[in-house]
C-alpha positions as semicolon CSV with decimal commas, in nm:
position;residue;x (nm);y (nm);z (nm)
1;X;-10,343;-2,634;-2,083
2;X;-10,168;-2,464;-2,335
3;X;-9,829;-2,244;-2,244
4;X;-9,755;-1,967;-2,336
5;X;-9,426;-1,807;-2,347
6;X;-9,309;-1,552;-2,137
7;X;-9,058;-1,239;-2,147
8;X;-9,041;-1,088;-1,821
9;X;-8,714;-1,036;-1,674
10;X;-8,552;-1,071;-2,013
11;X;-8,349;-0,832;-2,256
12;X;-8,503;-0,872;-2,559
13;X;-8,276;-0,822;-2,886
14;X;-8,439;-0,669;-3,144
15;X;-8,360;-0,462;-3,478
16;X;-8,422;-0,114;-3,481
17;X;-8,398;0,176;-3,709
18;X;-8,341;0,541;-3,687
19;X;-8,648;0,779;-3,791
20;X;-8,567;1,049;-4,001
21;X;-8,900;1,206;-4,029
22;X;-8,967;1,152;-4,400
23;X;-9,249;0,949;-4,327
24;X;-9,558;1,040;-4,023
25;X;-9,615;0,795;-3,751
26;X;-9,975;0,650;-3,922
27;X;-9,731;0,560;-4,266
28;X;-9,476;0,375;-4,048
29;X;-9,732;0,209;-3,905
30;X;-9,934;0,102;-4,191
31;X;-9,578;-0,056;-4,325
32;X;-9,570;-0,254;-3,998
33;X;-9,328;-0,018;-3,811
34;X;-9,409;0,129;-3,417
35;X;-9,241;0,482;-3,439
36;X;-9,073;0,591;-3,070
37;X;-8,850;0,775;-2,916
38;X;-8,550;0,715;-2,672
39;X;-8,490;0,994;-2,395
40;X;-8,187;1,005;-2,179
41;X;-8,032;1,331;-2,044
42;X;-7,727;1,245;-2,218
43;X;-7,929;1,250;-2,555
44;X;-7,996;1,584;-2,698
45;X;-8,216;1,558;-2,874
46;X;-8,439;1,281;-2,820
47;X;-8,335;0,968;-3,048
48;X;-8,654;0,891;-3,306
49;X;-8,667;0,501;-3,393
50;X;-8,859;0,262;-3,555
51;X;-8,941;-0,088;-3,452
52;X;-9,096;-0,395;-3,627
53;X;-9,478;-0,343;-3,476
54;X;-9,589;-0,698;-3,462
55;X;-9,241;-0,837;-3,311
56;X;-9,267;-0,528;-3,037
57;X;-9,664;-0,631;-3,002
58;X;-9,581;-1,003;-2,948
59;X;-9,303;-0,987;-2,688
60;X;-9,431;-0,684;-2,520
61;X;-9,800;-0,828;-2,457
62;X;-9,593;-1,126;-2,318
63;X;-9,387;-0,913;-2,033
64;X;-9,105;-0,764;-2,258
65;X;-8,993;-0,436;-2,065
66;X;-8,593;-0,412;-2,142
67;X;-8,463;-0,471;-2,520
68;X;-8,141;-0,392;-2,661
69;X;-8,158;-0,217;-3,020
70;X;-7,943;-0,325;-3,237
71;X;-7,955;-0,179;-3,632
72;X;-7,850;0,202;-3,512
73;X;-7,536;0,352;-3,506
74;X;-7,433;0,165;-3,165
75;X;-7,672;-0,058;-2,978
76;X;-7,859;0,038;-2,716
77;X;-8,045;-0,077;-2,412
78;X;-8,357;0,076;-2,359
79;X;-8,661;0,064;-2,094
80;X;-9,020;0,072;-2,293
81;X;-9,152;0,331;-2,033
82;X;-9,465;0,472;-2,197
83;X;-9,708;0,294;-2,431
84;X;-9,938;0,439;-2,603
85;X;-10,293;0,279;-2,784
86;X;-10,589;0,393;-3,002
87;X;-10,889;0,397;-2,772
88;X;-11,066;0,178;-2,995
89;X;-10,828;-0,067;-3,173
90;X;-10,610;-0,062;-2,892
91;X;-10,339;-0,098;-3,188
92;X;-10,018;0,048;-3,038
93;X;-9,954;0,399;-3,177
94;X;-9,628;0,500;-3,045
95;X;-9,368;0,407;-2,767
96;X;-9,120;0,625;-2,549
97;X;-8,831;0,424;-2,434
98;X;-8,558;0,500;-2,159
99;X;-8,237;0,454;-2,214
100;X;-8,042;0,241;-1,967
101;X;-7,707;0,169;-2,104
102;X;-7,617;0,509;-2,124
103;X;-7,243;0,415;-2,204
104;X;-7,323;0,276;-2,501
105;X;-7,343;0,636;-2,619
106;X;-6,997;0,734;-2,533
């Protein structure tokens, strides 16, 4: 039996960018990057990132819920709240994250 490993109940660290709409969503992702977007009421507006799509894919398929963004200005912990997947390819398209460390914005 083969094991597989697991990420539920972990922060996951992981690199992240800021988005600054240059390119759309589909170019991201056809240079392996998941465009998303971090809401918190103490963000105005939203914050648009970037993060590597098969390194998101692999550890969120596994259980991966919280990660902590590093790469920005300050890092971040955020809550993947909504996914979102092409009805055919069910490639991921785009994710909206929570934030949950909201004094790391201070």
């Amino acid at each position: 039996m083969s094991q597989h490993t697991t990420f539920v109940n972990e922060t996951i660290e992981m690199a992240a960018q800021t988005r600054d709409g240059s390119q759309n969503p589909r170019q991201l992702r056809s240079s392996n990057w998941l465009p998303g977007t971090v809401y918190h009421k103490s963000l105005s507006p939203s914050l648009s990132i970037q993060v590597p799509m098969h390194e998101f894919t692999y550890k969120y398929n596994r259980g991966a819920r919280v990660f902590r963004f590093s790469g920005l200005e300050k890092p971040i912990t955020v809550k993947a709240h909504q996914v979102q997947y092409h009805h055919v390819s069910l490639q991921l398209l785009n994710v909206e994250f929570l934030l949950v460390d909201s004094t790391a914005q201070n």
